[in-house]
C-alpha positions in Angstrom: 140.0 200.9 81.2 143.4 200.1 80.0 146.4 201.5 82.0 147.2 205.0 81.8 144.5 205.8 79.6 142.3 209.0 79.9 138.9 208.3 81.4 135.8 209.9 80.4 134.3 212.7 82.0 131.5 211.4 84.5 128.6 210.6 83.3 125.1 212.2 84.1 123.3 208.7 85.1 119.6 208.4 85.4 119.4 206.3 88.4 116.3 204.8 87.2 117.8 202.9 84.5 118.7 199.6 85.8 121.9 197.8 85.4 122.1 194.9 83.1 123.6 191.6 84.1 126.3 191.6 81.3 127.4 194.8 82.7 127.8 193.8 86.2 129.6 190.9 85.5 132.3 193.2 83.0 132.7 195.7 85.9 133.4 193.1 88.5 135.9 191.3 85.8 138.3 194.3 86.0 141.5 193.7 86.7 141.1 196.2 89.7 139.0 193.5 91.8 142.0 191.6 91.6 143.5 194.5 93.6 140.5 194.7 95.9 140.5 191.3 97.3 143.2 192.2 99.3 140.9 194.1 101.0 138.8 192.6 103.8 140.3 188.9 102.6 138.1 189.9 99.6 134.7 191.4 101.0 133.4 193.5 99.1 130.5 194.9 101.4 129.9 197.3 104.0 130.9 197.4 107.4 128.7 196.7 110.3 129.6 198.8 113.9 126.8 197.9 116.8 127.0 201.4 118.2 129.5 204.7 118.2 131.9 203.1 120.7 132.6 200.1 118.6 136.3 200.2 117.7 136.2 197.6 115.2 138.3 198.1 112.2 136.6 198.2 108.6 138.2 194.6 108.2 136.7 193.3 111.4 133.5 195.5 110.6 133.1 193.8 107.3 133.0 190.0 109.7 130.4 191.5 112.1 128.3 192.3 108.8 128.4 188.9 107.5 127.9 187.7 111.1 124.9 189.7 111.4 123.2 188.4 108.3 123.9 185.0 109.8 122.2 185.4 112.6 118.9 186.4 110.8 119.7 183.0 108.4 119.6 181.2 111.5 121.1 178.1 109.9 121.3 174.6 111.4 124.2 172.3 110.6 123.7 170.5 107.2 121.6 173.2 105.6 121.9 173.8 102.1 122.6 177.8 101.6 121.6 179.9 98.5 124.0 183.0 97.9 122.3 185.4 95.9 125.8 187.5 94.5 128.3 186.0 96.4 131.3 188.5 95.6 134.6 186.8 95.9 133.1 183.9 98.1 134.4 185.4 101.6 130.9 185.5 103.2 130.9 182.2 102.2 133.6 180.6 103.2 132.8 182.8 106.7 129.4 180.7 106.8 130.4 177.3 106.2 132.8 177.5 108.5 131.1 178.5 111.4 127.6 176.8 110.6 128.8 173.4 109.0 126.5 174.2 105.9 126.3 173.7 102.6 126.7 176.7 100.5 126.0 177.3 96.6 127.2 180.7 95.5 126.1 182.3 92.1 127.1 185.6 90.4 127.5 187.0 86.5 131.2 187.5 87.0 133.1 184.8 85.7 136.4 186.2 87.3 134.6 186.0 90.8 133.2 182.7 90.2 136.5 181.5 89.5 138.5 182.9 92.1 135.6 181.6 95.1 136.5 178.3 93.6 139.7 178.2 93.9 139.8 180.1 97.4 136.9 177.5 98.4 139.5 174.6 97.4 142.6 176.3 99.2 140.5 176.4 102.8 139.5 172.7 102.3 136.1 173.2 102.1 135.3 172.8 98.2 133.2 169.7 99.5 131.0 172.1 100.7 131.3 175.4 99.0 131.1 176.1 94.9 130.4 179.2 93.1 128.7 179.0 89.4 128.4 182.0 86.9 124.0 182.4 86.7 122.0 185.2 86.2 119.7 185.7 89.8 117.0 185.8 87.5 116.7 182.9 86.2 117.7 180.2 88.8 118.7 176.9 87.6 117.5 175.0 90.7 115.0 172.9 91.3 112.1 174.3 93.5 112.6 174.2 97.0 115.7 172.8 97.1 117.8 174.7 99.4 117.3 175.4 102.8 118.1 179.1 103.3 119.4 181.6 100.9 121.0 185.4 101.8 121.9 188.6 99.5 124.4 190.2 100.9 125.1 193.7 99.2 123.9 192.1 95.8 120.4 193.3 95.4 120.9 196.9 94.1 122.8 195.0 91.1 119.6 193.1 90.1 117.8 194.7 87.5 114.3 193.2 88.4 114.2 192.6 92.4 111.2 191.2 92.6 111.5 188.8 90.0 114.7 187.8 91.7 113.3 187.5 95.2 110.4 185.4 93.3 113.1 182.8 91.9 114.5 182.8 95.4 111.3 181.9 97.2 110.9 179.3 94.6 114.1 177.5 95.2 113.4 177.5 99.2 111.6 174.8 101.1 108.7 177.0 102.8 109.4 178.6 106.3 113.3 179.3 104.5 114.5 181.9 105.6 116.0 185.4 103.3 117.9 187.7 105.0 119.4 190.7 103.1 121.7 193.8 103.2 120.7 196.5 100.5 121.3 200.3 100.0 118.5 202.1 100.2 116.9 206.1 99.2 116.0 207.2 102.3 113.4 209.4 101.0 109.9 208.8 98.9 111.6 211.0 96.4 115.0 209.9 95.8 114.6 207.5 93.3 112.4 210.1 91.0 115.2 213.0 91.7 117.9 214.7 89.6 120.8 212.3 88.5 123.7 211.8 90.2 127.3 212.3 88.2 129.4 209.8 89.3 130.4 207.2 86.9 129.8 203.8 87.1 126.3 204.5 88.6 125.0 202.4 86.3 125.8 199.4 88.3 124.0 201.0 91.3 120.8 202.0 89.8 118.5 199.5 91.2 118.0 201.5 94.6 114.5 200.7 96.1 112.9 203.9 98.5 113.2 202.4 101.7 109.6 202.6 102.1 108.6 200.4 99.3 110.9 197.9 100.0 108.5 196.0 101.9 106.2 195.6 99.3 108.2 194.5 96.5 109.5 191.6 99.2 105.8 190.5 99.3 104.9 190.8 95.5 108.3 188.0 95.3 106.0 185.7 97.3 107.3 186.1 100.5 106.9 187.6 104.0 108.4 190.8 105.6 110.0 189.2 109.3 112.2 192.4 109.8 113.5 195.8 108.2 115.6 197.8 109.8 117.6 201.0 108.9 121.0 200.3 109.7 122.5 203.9 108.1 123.9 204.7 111.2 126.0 201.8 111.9 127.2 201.7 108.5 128.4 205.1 108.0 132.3 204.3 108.6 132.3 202.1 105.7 132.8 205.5 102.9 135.8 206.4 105.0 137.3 202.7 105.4 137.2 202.6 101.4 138.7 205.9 101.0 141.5 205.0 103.2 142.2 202.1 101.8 142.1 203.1 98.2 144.3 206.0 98.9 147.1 203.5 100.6 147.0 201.5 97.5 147.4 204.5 95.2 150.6 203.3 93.8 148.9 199.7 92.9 145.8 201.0 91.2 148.0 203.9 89.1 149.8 200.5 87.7 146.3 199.0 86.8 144.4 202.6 85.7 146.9 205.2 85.6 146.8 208.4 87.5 143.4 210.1 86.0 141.8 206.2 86.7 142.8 206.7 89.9 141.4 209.9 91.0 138.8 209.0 89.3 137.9 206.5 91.7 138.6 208.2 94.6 136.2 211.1 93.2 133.5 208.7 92.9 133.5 207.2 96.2 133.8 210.7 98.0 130.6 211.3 95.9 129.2 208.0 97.4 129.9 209.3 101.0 127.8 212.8 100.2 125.0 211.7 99.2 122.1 212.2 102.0 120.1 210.2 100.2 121.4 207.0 100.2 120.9 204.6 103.1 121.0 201.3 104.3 119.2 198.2 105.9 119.0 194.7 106.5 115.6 193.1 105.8 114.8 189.5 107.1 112.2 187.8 104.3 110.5 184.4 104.6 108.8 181.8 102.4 105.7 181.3 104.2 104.3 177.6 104.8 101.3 176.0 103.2 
């Protein structure tokens, strides 16, 4: 959208119609990501708060996310790390720092790709951390040659899951283990339900019913250790963005004009009231001969 121009109305999405990878990578290319990765030191996932008297800020929430899907990696030092949509590179940069691993992170958006590079090279770990523009689905790698690999928040971009969770499992030595963190329907009949209007939709239409998820993890190849429905103790995260995109009003008018902006903030206050939407961590695994 170029500044100050008139967006179209919303359109009616059909949910059902998955995203394509070209289109991913163009949204996260937007100039407004630059904007965004002030946020969180550039997460661009959900927060994570262990119970309803957990003060953490969404900043700090964002860290105890990635620090949960670390613990279900359960790396050991040396390790050689897939990240399936690795954002801006702050999960990362998180991991390699605290687990002395090696990390390969891939994603469709060159702008993302590039920036995880460069932030990878300013923290002095670019020895051990690199980002490359590839499509999940078709994995350049050789099989099992990493050690561990992690989705974080990427999944409901992919427009096949299962064939990416197949090129996942085989690019990981067996007994590797997958954790991810996906958005969910919460109900058998969300996915087959009216559309919703909110633009941009599009790049969120790969939505799994919670309770299938399990079974698409096994037609990948690969074993169900661990679903959980963490809904609850993600809830804040709807009104951490809201705050923060209304404190940075003046920033996105000067990327997307007034209309781009409100916009925006309709379409994530449409996020936050939707019932149906959910969200878990699942914990796969190659399995061993």
């Amino acid at each position: 959208m170029t500044k100050n121009a008139t967006p179209k109305k919303p359109p009616t999405v059909n949910r059902t119609v998955a995203p394509q990878p070209r289109r991913i990578g163009d949204y996260y290319d937007h100039k407004v990501f630059d904007l965004m990765t002030q946020l969180g030191d550039g997460n661009l996932h959900y927060g994570y708060w262990y119970d309803d008297s957990d003060r953490a800020t969404f900043d700090e929430a964002m860290v105890q996310m990635t620090d949960e899907m670390i613990r279900r990696l359960d790396p050991s030092p040396g390790d050689r790390v897939l990240d399936v949509g690795c954002g801006n590179g702050t999960p990362a940069l998180h991991l390699a720092r605290t687990c002395d691993v090696h990390v390969v992170g891939i994603s469709v958006s060159a702008r993302q790709v590039e920036r995880g590079n460069r932030r990878a090279r300013e923290a002095g770990l670019a020895d051990r951390v690199r980002f490359e523009q590839i499509d999940a689905m078709d994995l350049p790698f050789e099989d099992a040659s990493f050690d561990r690999a992690w989705a974080l928040e990427s999944m409901l971009h992919m427009p096949d899951k299962r064939r990416v969770l197949s090129e996942v499992c085989r690019v990981v030595r067996p007994g590797a283990r997958v954790p991810l963190a996906d958005m969910v329907y919460l109900r058998p009949e969300a996915g087959r339900g009216p559309a919703v209007t909110v633009s941009d939709t599009h790049i969120y239409a790969s939505l799994t019913d919670i309770e299938d998820y399990p079974g698409v993890i096994r037609a990948a190849g690969l074993s169900v250790l661990e679903l959980t429905d963490i809904t609850h103790e993600t809830a804040r995260t709807n009104d951490g963005y809201l705050d923060w995109i209304r404190a940075h009003r003046d920033e996105y008018v000067d990327i997307i004009g007034v209309e781009g902006y409100e916009l925006i903030l309709h379409n994530q206050k449409a996020l936050g009231r939707m019932p149906e939407l959910g969200y878990i961590f699942a914990t796969a695994q190659r399995p061993r001969p």
